[in-house]
C-alpha positions as CSV (number, residue, x, y, z in Angstrom):
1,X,0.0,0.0,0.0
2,X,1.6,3.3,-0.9
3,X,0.1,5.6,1.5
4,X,2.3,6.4,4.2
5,X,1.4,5.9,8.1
6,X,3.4,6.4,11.0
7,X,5.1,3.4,12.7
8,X,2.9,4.5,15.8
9,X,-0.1,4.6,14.1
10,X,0.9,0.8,12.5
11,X,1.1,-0.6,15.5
12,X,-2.0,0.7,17.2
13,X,-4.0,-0.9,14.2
14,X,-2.4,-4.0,14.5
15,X,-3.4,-3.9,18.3
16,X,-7.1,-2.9,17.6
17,X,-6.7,-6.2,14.6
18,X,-5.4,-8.5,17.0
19,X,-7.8,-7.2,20.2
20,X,-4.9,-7.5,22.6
21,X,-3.5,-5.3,25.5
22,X,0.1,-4.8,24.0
23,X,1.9,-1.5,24.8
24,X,4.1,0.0,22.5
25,X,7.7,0.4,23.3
26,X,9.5,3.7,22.6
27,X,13.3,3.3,21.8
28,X,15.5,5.7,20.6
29,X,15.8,6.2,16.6
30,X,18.9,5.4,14.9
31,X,20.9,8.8,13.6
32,X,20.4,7.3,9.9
33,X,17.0,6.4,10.7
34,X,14.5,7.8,7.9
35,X,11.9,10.6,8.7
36,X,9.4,9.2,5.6
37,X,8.4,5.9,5.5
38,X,6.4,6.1,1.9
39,X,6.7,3.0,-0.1
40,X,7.7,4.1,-4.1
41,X,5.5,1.9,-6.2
42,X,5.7,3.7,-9.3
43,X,8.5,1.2,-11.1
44,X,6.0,-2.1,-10.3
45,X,3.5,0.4,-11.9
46,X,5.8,1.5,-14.8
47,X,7.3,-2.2,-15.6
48,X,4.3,-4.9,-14.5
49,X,1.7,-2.2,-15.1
50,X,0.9,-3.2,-11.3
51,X,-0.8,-1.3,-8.6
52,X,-2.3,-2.6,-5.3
53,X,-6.1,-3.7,-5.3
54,X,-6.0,-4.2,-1.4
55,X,-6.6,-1.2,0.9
56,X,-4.0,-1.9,4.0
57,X,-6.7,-2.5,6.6
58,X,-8.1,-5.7,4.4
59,X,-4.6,-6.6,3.8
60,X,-3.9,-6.9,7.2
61,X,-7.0,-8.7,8.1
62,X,-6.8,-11.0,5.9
63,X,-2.9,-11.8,6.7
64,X,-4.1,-11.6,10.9
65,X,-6.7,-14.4,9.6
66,X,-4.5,-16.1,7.6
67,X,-1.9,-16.7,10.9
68,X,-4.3,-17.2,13.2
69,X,-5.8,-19.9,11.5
70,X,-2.8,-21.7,11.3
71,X,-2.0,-24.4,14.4
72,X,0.8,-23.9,16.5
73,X,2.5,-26.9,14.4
74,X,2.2,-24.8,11.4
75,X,2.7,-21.7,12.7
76,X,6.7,-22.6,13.9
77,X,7.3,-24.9,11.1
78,X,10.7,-24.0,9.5
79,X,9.1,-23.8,6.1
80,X,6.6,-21.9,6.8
81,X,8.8,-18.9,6.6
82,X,9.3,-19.3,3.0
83,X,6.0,-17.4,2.1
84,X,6.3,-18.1,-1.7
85,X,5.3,-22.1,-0.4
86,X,2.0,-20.8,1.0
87,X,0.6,-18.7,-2.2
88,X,-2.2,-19.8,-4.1
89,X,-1.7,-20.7,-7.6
């Protein structure tokens, strides 16, 4: 998704998703760390004629489904962290 949103404001959706009491942890910033975090999409546009279909808060309900459904088994199998195994073709 190419519109930008705070790391902050990431993580408080991904709390409200996941309906759980986690705090978020403040830490210092690395000096080199950027001030804009907006993804560039426009070469997958130029080269694959590619944009993104799914609006972030679908995305990440449908990835929050998609790992919770999993059992524990498959949810710490080493394989499983090849993602490219676990697309639908």
């Amino acid at each position: 998704n190419p519109n930008e949103i705070s790391i902050l404001d990431f993580a408080k959706e991904i709390i409200k998703l996941t309906k759980t009491s986690q705090k978020v942890i403040f830490k210092d910033l690395p000096t080199d760390d950027p001030l804009q975090r907006q993804p560039d999409i426009s070469l997958a546009k130029k080269l694959l004629d590619w944009e993104p279909k799914v609006e972030r808060a679908e995305g990440m309900q449908k990835t929050f489904n998609y790992f919770k459904n999993l059992s524990r088994d498959e949810l710490y199998k080493k394989d499983h962290k090849d993602f490219a195994s676990h697309i639908k073709k």
